[in-house]
TIGULUM-616600 format. One record per residue (C-alpha): residue in one letter; x, y, z. Coordinates in steps of 0.25 Angstrom, whole numbers, plus 5000, padded with zeros to 4 digits. Each point is the difference from the previous one (the first is absolute). Example, Ala and Ser with C-alpha at 12.3 -4.5 7.8 and 13.67 -1.06 7.14 Angstrom:
! residues 2
a504949825031
s500650144998
! end
This chain:
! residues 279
x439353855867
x501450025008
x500449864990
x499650084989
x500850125002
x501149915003
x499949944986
x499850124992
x501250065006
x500849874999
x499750014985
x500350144999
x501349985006
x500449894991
x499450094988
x501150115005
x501249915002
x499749924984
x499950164994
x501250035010
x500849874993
x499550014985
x500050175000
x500949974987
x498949904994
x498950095005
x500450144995
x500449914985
x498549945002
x499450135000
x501050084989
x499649884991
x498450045002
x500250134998
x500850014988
x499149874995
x498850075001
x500550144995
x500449904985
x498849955001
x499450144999
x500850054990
x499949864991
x498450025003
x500050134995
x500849974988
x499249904997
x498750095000
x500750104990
x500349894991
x498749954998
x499350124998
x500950044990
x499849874993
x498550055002
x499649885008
x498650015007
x500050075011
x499449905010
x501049894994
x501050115005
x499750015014
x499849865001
x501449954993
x500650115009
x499249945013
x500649864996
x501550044997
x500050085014
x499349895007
x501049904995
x501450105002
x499450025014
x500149865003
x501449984995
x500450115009
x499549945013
x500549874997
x501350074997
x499950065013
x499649905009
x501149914993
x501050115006
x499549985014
x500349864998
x498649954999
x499849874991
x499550064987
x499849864994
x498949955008
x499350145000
x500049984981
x499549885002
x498850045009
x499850134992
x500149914987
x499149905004
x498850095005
x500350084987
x499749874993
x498749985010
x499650114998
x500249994984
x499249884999
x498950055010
x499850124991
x500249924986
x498950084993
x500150135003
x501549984997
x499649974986
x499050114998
x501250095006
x501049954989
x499050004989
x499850155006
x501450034995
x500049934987
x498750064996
x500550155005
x501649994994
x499349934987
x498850054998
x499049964992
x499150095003
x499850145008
x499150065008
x498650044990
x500249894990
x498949914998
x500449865002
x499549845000
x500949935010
x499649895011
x498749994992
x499450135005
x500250144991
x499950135004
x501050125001
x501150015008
x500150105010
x501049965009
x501349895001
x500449975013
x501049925007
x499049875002
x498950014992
x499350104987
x498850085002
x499150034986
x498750054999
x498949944991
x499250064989
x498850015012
x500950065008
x500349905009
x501349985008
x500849864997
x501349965008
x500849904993
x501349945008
x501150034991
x500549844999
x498549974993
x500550134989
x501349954997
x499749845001
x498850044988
x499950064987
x499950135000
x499450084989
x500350154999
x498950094992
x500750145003
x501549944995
x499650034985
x499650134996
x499049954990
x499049884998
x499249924991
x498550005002
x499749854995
x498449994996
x499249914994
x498750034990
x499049904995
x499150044988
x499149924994
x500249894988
x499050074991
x500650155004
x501050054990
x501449995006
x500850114992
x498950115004
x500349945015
x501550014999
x499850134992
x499150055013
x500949955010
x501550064994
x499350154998
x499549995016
x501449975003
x500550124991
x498850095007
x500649985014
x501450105002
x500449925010
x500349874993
x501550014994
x500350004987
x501349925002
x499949885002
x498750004993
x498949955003
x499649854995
x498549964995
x499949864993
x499149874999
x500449925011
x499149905001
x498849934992
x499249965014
x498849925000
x499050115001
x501050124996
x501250064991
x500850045010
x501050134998
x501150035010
x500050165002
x501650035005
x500350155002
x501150055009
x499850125011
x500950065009
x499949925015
x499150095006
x498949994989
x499949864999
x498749995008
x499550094994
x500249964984
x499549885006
x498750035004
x499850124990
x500249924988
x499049895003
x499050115002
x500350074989
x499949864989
x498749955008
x499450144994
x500750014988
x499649854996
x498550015005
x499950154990
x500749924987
x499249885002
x501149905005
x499449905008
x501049965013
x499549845003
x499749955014
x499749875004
x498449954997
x499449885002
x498949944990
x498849935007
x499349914991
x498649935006
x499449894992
x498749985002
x499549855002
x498649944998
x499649925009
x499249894997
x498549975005
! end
């Protein structure tokens, strides 16, 4: 114990004499942190304002400004501790080769980070759009630093790591204000095609929410084996696609079975011969 004590105070004393020595180099090493970190804050700071005036995400704000300080910060010390005549050289290189360690260890969630930041400064989408990206589709409700959280038509909430959005297509069905409801109508060989197509332009007439401009298309598209086929093309504003969709099938399956317009459907025609058998 009485060996320890001696240390100790051996070491305090030679800690005394080295500030007693270098006061000059001491008082310099500390006016350099100060004045370092007090930069720091301001070019922090400044750096904040800047990015919400350019209306940048809010989370990508505070993580930005996180960075830039963390990295003035480092500046500052090795500033200081290079005053106190400490070799900064040796210190970079450990600090830049556990930055690189831990860059590689972390290689994933460092792509999901930087497609995080592309996905929030260029975005293609925003919170309550409806998109297909990564193979999954739902709306999105929240973009966040590493991944995207939507929610499904079954309510049902989907985390996607950002790298798997950007990496992919990504279809936006919110970007556009309107869409074209693409449908397809079979009617029979022996059914009489302009009483069809006459049918199926007045249900698109009959229905406000279908827009005159671009107007709606209806044409024979196809002589199918079992079916004239008519492509039925009306454009809606986005939020009533679904239901045009759905609507409009509804409506020409009763209006075709009132005007006696068949709608074909696979049959299968079973023929039995019968064999006589000889005694």
């Amino acid at each position: 114990m009485e060996k320890m004590t001696e240390f100790v105070q051996g070491m305090a004393d030679q800690a005394i004499e080295w500030v007693q020595t270098n006061y000059i180099a001491v008082i310099l090493a500390v006016l350099v942190f100060f004045i370092g970190k007090w930069i720091a804050n301001l070019i922090t700071k400044a750096t904040k304002t800047l990015l919400r005036k350019a209306s940048v995400d809010p989370i990508l704000v505070d993580f930005l400004a996180g960075i830039t300080k963390t990295v003035l910060m480092i500046f500052v010390i090795v500033a200081a501790l290079n005053e106190l005549g400490v070799a900064t050289t040796s210190l970079v290189a450990i600090i830049g080769a556990a930055g690189l360690a831990v860059g590689l260890a972390l290689k994933d969630s460092l792509q999901n980070f930087a497609s995080g930041v592309m996905l929030i400064l260029f975005k293609p989408f925003k919170a309550g759009d409806f998109i297909e990206a990564a193979g999954v589709t739902g709306v999105v409700e929240k973009i966040a630093i590493f991944s995207t959280i939507m929610r499904s038509g079954d309510n049902k909430e989907i985390i996607v790591p950002n790298g798997a959005i950007y990496g992919d297509t990504i279809t936006n069905y919110s970007a556009r204000p309107t869409r074209r409801v693409d449908m397809v109508f079979g009617i029979g060989y022996g059914d009489d095609i302009k009483k069809a197509k006459e049918v199926l332009i007045n249900l698109l007439k009959e229905d406000e929410r279908i827009l005159e401009e671009p107007a709606p298309v209806v044409a024979v598209s196809e002589l199918a084996d079992s079916s004239v086929n008519f492509i039925v093309r009306p454009w809606v504003n986005s939020a009533d696609y679904w239901a045009v969709y759905w609507d409009t099938h509804e409506k020409v399956k009763l209006t075709f079975d009132e005007q006696g317009i068949s709608i074909p459907f696979p049959q299968m025609d079973v023929h039995l011969e019968k064999l006589e058998t000889q005694s």
